[in-house]
C-alpha positions as CSV (number, residue, x, y, z in Angstrom):
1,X,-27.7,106.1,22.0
2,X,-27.0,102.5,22.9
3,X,-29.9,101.0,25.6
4,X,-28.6,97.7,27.7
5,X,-32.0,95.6,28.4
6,X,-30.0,93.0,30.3
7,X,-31.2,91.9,33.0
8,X,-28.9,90.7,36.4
9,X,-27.9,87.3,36.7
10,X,-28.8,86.4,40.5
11,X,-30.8,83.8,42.3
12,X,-34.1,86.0,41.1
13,X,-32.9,85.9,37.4
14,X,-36.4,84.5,35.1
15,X,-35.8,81.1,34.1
16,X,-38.5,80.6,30.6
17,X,-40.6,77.6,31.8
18,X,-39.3,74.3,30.3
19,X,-35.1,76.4,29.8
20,X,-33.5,74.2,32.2
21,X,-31.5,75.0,35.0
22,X,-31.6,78.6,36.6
23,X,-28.3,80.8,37.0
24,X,-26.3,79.5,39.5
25,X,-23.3,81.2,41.1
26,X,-20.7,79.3,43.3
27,X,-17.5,80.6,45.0
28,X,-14.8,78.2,44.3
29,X,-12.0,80.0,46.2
30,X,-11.9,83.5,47.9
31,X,-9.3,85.9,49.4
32,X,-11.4,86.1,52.7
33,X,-10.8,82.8,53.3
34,X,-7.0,83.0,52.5
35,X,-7.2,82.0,49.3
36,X,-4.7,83.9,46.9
37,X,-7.3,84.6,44.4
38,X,-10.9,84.7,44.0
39,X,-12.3,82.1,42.0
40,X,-15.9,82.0,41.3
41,X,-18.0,79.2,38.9
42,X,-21.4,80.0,37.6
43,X,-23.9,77.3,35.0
44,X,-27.3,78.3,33.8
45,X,-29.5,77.3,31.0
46,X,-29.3,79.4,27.8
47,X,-32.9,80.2,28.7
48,X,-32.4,82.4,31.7
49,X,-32.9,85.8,31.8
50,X,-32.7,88.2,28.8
51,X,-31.5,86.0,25.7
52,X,-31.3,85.5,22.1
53,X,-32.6,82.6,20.4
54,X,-30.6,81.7,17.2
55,X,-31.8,79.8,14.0
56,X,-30.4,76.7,15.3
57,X,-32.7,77.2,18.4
58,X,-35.8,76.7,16.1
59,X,-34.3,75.3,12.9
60,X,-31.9,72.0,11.9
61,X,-28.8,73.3,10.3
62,X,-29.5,77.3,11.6
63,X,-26.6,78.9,13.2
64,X,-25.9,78.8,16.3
65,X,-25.5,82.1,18.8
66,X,-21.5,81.9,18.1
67,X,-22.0,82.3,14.5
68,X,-23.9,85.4,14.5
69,X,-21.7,88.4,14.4
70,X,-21.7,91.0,17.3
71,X,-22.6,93.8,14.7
72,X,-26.1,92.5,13.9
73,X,-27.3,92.9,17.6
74,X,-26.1,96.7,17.3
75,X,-27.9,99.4,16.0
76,X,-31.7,100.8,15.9
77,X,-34.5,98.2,15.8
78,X,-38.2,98.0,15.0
79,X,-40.2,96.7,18.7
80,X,-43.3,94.5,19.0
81,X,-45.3,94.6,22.5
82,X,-46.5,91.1,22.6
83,X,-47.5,90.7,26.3
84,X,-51.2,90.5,25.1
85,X,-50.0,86.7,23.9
86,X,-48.1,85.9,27.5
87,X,-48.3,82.5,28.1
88,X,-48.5,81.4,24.4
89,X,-45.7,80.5,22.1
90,X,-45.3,83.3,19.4
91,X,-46.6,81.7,16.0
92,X,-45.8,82.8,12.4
93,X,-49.9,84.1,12.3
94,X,-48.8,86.0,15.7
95,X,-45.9,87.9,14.3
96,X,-47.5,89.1,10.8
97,X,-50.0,90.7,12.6
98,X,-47.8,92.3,15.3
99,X,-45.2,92.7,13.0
100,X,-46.4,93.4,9.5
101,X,-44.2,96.9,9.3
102,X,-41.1,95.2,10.2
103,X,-38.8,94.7,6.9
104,X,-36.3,91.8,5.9
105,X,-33.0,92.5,7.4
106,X,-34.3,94.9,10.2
107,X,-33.8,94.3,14.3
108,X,-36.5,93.4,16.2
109,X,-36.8,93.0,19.8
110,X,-40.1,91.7,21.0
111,X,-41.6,92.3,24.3
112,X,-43.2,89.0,26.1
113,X,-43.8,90.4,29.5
114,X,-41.4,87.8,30.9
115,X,-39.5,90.9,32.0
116,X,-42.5,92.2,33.6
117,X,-43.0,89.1,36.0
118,X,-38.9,90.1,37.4
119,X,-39.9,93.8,37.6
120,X,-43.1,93.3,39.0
121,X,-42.1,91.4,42.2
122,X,-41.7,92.8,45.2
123,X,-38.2,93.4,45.8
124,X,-38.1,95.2,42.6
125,X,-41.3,97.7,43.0
């Protein structure tokens, strides 16, 4: 079973303190206004919304998002709930507590509670 944990890009969409600019969405040209095509433009930071941080991210000389092939992101993966540490970047000492049982090579998704503060407002009950 494959699970999507995107979240929408919209004027709500998170933006992690200190990412930049928040998504931004612009019509450019639209059939309604007699256009003959829609044309839309959006911008945002890499840091909005659900995201992956690459090496390069963190590390001089990582790869960067492009060079990471689509086929690592797919397939079973081990999960750390890390809410407990909201508000605090998560440290090497963090992650082998939290993550001792994960093994070289496996997924990992790691829950911040950043989705929490989209889910929990109150247009989204």
């Amino acid at each position: 079973m494959l699970y999507d944990l995107t979240l929408p890009l919209n004027d709500d969409t998170i933006l992690i303190p200190g990412g930049g600019n928040a998504f931004k969405a612009e019509t450019i040209l639209s059939i309604e206004q007699g256009h003959a095509a829609a044309v839309h433009s959006f911008s945002q930071s890499t840091h909005v919304g659900t995201h992956m941080d690459a090496a390069a991210h963190y590390i001089g000389g990582g790869r960067t998002i492009d060079q990471i092939e689509l086929d690592v992101l797919i397939g079973p993966a081990q999960v750390i709930d890390l809410r407990e540490y909201s508000g605090e970047y998560i440290t090497s000492n963090i992650l082998e507590k939290e993550a001792s049982h994960v093994e070289k090579g496996d997924r990992l998704l790691m829950i911040t509670g950043d989705v929490d503060k989209y889910f929990h407002r109150a247009e989204n009950p």
